[in-house]
C-alpha positions in Angstrom: -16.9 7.7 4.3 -17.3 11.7 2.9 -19.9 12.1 5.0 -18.3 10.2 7.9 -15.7 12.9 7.7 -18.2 15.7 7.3 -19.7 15.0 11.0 -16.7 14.3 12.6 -15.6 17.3 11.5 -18.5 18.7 13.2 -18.1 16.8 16.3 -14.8 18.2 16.6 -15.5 21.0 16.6 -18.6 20.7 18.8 -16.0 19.1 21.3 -13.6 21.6 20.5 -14.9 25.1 20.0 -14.9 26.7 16.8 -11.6 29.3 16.7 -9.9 26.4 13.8 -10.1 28.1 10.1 -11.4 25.8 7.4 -7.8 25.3 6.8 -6.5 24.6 10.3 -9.7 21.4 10.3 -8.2 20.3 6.9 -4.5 20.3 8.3 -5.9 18.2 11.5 -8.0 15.8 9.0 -4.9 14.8 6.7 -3.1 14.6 10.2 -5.7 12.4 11.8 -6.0 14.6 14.7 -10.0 14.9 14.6 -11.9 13.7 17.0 -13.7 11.8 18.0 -11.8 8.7 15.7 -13.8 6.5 12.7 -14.1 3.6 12.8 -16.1 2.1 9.5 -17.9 -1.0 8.9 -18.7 -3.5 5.6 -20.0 -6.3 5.4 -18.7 -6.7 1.8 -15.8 -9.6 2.3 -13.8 -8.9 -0.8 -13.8 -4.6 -0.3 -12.4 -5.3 3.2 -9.8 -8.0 1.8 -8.8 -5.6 -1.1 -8.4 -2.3 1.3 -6.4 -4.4 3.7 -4.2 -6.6 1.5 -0.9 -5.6 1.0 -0.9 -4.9 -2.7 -4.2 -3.0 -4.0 -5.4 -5.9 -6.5 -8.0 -5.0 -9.2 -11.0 -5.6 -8.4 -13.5 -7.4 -10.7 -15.2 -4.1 -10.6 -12.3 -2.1 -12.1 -14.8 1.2 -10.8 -13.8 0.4 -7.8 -10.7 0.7 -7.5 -10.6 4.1 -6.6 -12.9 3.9 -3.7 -10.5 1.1 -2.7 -7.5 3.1 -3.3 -9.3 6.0 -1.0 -10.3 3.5 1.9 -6.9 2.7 1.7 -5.4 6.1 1.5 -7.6 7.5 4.9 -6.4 4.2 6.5 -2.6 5.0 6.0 -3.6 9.1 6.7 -5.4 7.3 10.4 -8.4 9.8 9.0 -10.2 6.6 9.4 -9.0 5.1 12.3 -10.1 1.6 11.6 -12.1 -1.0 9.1 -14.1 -3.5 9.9 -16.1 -6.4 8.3 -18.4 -7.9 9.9 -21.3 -10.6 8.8 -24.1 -9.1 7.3 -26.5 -11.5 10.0 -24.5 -8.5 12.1 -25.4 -5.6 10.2 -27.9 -3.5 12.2 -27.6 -0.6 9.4 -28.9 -3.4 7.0 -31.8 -3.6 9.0 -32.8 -0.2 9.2 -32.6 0.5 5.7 -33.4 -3.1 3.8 -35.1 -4.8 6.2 -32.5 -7.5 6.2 -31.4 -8.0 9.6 -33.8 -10.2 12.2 -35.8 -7.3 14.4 -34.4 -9.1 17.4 -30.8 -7.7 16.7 -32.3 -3.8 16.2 -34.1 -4.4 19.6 -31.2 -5.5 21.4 -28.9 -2.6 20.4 -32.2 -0.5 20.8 -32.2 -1.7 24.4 -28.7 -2.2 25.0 -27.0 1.1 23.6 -24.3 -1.3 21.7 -24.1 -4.0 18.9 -22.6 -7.1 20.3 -21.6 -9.5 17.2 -22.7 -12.8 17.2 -20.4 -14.1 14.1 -17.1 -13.5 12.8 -15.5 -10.7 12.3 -12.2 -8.7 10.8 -10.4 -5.5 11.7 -7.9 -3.5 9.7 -6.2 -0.7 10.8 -3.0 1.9 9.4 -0.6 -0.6 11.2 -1.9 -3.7 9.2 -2.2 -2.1 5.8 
């Protein structure tokens, strides 16, 4: 997610021009007024369920919990606009990195310029937090 905010930050400014101080990009990050918008993706079922449930549970990690709380906090600051989890069979990231994910799937969204899910998925956003 850090470095998620690192090129969005860049982005915007790319998009934007680059007359913002450091300061005024930090003011429009705890707004939520960078663009373009994140949106993140896990394929983790119980980080999803424990960043969008209403209370923040303990995790069976307890060293997560701070991530969790963080997730959480950029979701309620819309610094990350939305969170996702989707199967790992849809995880074309997965595939790049672990080989995991059927070469089919990284042709398709090769050829296609998008990932179309095949299985269930799960969205969470600052409205269902």
């Amino acid at each position: 997610m850090e470095i998620a905010i690192l090129v969005q930050m860049a982005m915007h400014q790319v998009l934007n021009g680059c007359e913002e101080t450091a300061t005024d990009l930090a003011h429009r990050m705890e707004e939520g007024l960078l663009q373009p918008s994140v949106d993140a993706v896990v394929d983790a079922k119980a980080v999803f369920d424990a960043v969008a449930a209403a209370d923040a549970c303990t995790p069976m990690e307890c060293s997560l919990k701070l991530h969790l709380l963080s997730l959480r906090d950029k979701l309620m600051q819309n610094i990350l606009r939305r969170l996702y989890w989707a199967d790992t069979r849809d995880m074309v990231a997965d595939g790049m990195t672990k080989g995991g994910v059927h070469r089919k799937l990284l042709v398709a969204v090769s050829e296609a310029g998008k990932l179309v899910l095949e299985h269930t998925c799960a969205v969470c956003s600052k409205t269902t937090v």
